[in-house]
SEBALO-234903 format. One record per residue (C-alpha): residue number from 1; residue in three letters; y, z, x. Coordinates in Angstrom, 3 decimals. Each point is the difference from the previous one (the first is absolute). Example, Ala and Ser with C-alpha at 12.3 -4.5 7.8 and 13.67 -1.06 7.14 Angstrom:
REM residues 2
NODE     n   res          Y          Z          X
NODE     1   ALA     -4.500      7.800     12.300
NODE     2   SER      3.440     -0.660      1.370
***
This chain:
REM residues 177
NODE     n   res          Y          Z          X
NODE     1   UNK     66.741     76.432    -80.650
NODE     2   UNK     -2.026      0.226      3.136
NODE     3   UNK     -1.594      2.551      2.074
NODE     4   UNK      1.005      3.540     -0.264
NODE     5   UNK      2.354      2.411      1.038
NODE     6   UNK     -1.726      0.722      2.943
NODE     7   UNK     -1.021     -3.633      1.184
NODE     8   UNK      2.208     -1.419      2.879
NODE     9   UNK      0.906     -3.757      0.087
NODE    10   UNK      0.988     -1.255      3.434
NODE    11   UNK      1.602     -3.386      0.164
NODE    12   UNK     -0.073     -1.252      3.971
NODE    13   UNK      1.867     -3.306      0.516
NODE    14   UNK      1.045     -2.147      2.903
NODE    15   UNK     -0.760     -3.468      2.140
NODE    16   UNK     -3.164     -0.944      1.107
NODE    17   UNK     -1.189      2.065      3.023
NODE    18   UNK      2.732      2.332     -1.098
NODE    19   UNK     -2.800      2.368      0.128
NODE    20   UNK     -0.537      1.176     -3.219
NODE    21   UNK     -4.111      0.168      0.152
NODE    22   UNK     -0.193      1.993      2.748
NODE    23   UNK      2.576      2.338     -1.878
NODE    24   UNK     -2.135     -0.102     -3.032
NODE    25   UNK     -2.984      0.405      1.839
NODE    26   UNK      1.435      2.829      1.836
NODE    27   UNK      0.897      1.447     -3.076
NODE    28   UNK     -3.392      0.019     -1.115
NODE    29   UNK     -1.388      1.312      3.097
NODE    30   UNK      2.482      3.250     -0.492
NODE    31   UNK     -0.436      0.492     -3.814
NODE    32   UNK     -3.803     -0.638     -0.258
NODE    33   UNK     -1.705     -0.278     -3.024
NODE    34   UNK      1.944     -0.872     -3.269
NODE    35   UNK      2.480     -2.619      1.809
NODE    36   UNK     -0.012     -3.541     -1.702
NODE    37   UNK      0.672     -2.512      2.001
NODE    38   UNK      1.019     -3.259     -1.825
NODE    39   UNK      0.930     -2.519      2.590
NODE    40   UNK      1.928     -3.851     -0.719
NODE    41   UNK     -2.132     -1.514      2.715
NODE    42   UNK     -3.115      0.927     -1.297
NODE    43   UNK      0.452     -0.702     -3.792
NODE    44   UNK      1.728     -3.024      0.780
NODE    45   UNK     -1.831     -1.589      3.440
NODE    46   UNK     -3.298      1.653     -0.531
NODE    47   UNK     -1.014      0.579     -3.827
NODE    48   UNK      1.795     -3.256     -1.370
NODE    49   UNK      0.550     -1.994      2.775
NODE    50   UNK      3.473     -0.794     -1.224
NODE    51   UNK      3.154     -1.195      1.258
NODE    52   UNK      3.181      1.499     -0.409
NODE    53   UNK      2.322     -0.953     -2.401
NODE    54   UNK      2.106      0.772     -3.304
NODE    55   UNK     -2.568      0.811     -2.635
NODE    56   UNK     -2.886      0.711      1.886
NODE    57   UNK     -2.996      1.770     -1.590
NODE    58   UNK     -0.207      2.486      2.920
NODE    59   UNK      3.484      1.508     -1.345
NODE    60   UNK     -1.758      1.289     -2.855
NODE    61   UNK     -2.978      0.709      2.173
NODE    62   UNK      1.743      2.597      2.114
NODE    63   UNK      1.849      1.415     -3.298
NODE    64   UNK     -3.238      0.425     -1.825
NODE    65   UNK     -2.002      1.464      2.881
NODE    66   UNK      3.122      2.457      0.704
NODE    67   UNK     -0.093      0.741     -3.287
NODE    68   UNK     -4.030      0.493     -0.394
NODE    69   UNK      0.204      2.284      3.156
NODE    70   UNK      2.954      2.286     -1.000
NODE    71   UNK     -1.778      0.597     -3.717
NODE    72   UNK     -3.183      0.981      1.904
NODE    73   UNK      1.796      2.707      1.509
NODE    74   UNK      0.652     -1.861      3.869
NODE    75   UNK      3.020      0.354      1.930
NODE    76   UNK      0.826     -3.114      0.774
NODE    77   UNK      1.880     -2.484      2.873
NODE    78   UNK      0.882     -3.755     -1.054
NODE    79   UNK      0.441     -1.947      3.195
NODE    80   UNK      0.700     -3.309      0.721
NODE    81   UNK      3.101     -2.642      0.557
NODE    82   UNK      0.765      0.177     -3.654
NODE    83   UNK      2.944     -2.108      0.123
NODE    84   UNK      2.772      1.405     -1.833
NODE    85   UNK      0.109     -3.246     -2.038
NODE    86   UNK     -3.120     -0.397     -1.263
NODE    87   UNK     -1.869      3.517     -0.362
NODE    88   UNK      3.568      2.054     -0.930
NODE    89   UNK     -0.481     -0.379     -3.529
NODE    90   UNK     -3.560      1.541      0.207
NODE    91   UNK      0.677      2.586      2.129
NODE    92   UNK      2.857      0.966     -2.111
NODE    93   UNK     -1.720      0.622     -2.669
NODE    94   UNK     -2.883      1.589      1.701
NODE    95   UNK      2.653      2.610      1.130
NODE    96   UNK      1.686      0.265     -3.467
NODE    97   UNK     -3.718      0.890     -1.388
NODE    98   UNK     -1.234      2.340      2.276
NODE    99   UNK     -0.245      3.185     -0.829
NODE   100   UNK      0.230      1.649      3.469
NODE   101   UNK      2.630     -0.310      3.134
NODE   102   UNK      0.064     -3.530      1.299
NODE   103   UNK      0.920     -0.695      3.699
NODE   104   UNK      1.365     -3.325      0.965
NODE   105   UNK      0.161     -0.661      3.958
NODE   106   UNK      0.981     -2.998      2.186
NODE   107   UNK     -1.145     -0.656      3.315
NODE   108   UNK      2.757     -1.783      1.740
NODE   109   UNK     -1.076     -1.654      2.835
NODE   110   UNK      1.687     -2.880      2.034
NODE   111   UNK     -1.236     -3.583      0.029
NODE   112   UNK     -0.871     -0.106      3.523
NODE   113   UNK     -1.821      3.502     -0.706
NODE   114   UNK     -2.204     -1.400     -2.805
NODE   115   UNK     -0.963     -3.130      2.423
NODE   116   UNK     -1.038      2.273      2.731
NODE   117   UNK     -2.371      1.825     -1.962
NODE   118   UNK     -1.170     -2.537     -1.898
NODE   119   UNK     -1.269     -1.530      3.444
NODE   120   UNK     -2.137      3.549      0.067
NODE   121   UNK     -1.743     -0.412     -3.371
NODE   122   UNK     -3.715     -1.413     -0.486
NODE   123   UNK      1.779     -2.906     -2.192
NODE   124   UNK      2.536     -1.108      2.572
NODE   125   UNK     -1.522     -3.196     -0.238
NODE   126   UNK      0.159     -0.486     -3.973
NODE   127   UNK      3.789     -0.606      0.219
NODE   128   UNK      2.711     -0.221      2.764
NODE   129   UNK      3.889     -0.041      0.511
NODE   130   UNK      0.764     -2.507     -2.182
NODE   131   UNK     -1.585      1.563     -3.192
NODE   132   UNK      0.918      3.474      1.183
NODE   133   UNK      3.852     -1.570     -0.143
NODE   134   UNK     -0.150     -1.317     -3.113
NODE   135   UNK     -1.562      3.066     -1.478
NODE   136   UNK      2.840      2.491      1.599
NODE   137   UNK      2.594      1.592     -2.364
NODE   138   UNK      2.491      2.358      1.894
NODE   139   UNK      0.490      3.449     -1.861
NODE   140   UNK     -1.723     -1.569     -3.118
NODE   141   UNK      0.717      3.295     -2.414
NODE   142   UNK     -0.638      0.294     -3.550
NODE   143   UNK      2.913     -0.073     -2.099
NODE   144   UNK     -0.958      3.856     -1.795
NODE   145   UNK      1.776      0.935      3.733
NODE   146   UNK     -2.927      2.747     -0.025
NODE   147   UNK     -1.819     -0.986      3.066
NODE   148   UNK      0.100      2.134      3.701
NODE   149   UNK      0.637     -1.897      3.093
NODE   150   UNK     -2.270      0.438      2.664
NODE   151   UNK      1.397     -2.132      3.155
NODE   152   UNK     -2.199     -1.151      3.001
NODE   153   UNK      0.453      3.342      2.247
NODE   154   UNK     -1.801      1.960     -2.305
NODE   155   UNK     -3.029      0.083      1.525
NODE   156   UNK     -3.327     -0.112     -2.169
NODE   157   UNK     -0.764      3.640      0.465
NODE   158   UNK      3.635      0.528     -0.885
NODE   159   UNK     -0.267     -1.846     -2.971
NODE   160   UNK     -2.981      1.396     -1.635
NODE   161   UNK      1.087      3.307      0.926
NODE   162   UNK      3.511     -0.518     -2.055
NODE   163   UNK     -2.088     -1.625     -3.278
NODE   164   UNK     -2.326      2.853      0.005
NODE   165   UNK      2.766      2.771     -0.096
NODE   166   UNK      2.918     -2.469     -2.328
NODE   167   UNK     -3.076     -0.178     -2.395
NODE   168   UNK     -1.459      3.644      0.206
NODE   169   UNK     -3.312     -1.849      1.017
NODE   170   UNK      0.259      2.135      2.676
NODE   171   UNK     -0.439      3.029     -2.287
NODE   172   UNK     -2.601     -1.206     -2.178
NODE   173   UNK     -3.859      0.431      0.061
NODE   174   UNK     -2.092     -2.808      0.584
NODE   175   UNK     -1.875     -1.262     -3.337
NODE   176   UNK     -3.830      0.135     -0.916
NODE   177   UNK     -0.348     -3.327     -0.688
***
């Protein structure tokens, strides 16, 4: 078992430039204090410098620093693609052991929608269409069926809002960490 009672687990899916870091972030910006953020991108990209695939090592990255957080007492919001495929198993059982309520969301957010943002972000020129294409997986849902919707008109103030009251963040102190 994992975390405690009190410990929130947030699990934010969707596309890339769905806009699940500036949820996260916005999240964190509410909460204060005591909010983990454990983000795909940066485990995967940034710490390992690691592609993508079946098996990877940052799928037991994310689990173990999810893990770490929620033991140390964190709240704590998993972000990333996390393709149903390949990280549902692990976040499966990260759910199954936590002790606490565990949120699953999933921004929904149109192909054409993910391209135009993308064209806003500093990394625009990292990757393009094509990739983008190839990465897209419409309504890609974990099987558990335990994940919230969030379509494209919710607007990012909207959104944060919504996970801050679903998860009684909203209600909650900040943290002394």
């Amino acid at each position: 078992m994992v975390g405690t009672e009190d410990t929130r687990l947030v699990v934010l899916r969707g596309n890339s430039a769905s806009g699940k870091s500036s949820v996260a972030a916005g999240l964190r910006e509410k909460f204060g204090r005591g909010l983990a953020l454990v983000g795909q991108d940066n485990l995967r990209r940034i710490v390992l410098r690691e592609r993508d695939r079946p098996g990877a090592a940052n799928i037991g990255l994310i689990d173990t620093v999810a893990r770490y957080a929620l033991d140390a007492g964190f709240h704590v919001v998993v972000e990333g693609i996390l393709g149903a495929d390949r990280y549902g198993e692990m976040l499966a059982q990260l759910r199954a052991d936590h002790r606490g309520p565990t949120y699953g969301y999933y921004l929904d957010v149109p192909f054409e929608q993910t391209l135009a943002r993308h064209a806003t972000k500093p990394q625009a020129s990292e990757y393009g269409e094509a990739e983008m294409r190839a990465w897209y997986r419409p309504l890609d849902l974990l099987p558990s069926g335990l994940e919230t919707v969030i379509g494209a008109d919710s607007s990012l103030h909207e959104t944060v809002d919504r996970i801050m009251l679903d998860t009684g963040l909203a209600h909650l102190p900040a943290l002394e960490h």
